[in-house]
N, C-alpha and C positions, 0 to 999 in steps of 0.2 A: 649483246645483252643490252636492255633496255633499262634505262631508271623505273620507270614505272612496273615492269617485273621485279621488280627487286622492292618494291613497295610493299608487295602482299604476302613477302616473304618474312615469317618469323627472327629473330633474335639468331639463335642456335642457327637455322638455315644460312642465315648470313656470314656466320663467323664459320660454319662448315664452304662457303665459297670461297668466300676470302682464304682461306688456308689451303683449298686447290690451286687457286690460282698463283699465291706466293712461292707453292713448290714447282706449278709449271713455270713461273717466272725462271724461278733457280735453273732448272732444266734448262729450258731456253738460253740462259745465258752458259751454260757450262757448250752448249752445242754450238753457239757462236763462237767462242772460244779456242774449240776445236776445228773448229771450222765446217762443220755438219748440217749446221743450220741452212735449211732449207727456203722458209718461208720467213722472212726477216719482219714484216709486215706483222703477222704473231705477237712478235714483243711488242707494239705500241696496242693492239689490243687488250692482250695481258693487262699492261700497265693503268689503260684507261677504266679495264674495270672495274680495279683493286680500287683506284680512284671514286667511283660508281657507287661502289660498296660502303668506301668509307664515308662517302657523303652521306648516303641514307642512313648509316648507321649512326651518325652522328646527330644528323637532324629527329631521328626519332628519339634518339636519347635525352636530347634538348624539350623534347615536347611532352 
């Protein structure tokens, strides 16, 4: 996922990603746990683009 995708994405769109990705975060972590987890690489994407998310969300809020 690119910042600049996420630029021309609405309010609502944004907070509809971000709430995919915090459940597949949870996922992800419940499958490391168990030790299932397959592709370990996954959670630092995850993670980066909850981060992504938050930025743009916060920058347009500001502006």
């Amino acid at each position: 996922m690119k910042a600049q995708d996420l630029l021309g994405k609405t309010a609502d769109e944004l907070k509809t990603e971000l709430l995919q990705l915090k459940k597949e975060q949870f996922n992800l972590r419940f499958q490391k746990a168990s030790g299932q987890l397959e592709n370990t690489a996954r959670q630092r994407q995850v993670r980066r683009d909850i981060a992504r998310i938050k930025t743009v969300m916060s920058a347009s809020a500001a502006s």
